[in-house]
N, C-alpha and C positions, 0 to 999 in steps of 0.2 A: 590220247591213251584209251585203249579199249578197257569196258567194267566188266566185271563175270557177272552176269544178269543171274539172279536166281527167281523162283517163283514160289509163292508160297500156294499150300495146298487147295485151297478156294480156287486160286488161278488155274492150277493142275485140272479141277472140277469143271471148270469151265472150258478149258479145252478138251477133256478127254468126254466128256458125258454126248456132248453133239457129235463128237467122231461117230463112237459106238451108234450112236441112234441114227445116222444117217448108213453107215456101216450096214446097220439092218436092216434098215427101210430099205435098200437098194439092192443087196443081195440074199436075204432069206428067201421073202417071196418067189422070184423065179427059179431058187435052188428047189426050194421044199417044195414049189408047185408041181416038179417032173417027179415025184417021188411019193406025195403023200395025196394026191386025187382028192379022194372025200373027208378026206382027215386034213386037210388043210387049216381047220381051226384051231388043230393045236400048234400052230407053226409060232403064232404070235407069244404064246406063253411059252413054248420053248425056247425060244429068241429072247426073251425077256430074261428068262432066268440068267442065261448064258453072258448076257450083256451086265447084270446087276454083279456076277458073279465074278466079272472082268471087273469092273470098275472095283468094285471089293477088294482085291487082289492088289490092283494098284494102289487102294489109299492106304493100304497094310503095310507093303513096300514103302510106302513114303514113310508112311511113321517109323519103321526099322528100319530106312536110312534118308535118315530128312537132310542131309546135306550134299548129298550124293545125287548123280544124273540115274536114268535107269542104265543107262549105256556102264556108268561106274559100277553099281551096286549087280549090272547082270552077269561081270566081269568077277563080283567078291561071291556070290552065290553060287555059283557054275563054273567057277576055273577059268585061266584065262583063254584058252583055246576054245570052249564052247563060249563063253561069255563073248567074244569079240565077234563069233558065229553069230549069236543071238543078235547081238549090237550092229553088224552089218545090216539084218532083216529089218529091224525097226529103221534103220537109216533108208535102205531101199523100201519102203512101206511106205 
């Protein structure tokens, strides 16, 4: 018999924090290299914010619906027509 695995948010922490920071490691740099020349120092505190700002987002979401997937909760937030849109992305992601 299969179990409905759930994770609590520590584990959520632990997989989503390294996505984002490898995320960034791998595509900031050569996005922002063609674009920002001398100014490339601010790439990293841009990036950072952006990534602190995502993880934020999701541990907010977790707490207003801690029993729910995000795939569930993108479906009660945004309808189900965009919510099952959004939920394909993250599946194909």
């Amino acid at each position: 018999m299969l179990e409905k695995g759930k994770i609590s948010a520590l584990q959520m922490e632990f997989i989503m924090v390294p996505t984002i920071i490898a995320t960034g490691l791998l595509s900031i740099p050569s996005i922002a290299g063609k674009f920002a020349r001398h100014d490339m120092w601010m790439t990293p505190i841009i990036g950072s914010v952006i990534g602190f700002l995502t993880v934020y987002i999701a541990w907010k979401l977790h707490q207003l619906f801690p029993k729910l997937t995000p795939i569930q909760y993108s479906e009660k937030i945004l309808g189900k027509l965009v919510g099952k849109l959004v939920s394909g992305i993250f599946v194909l992601f």
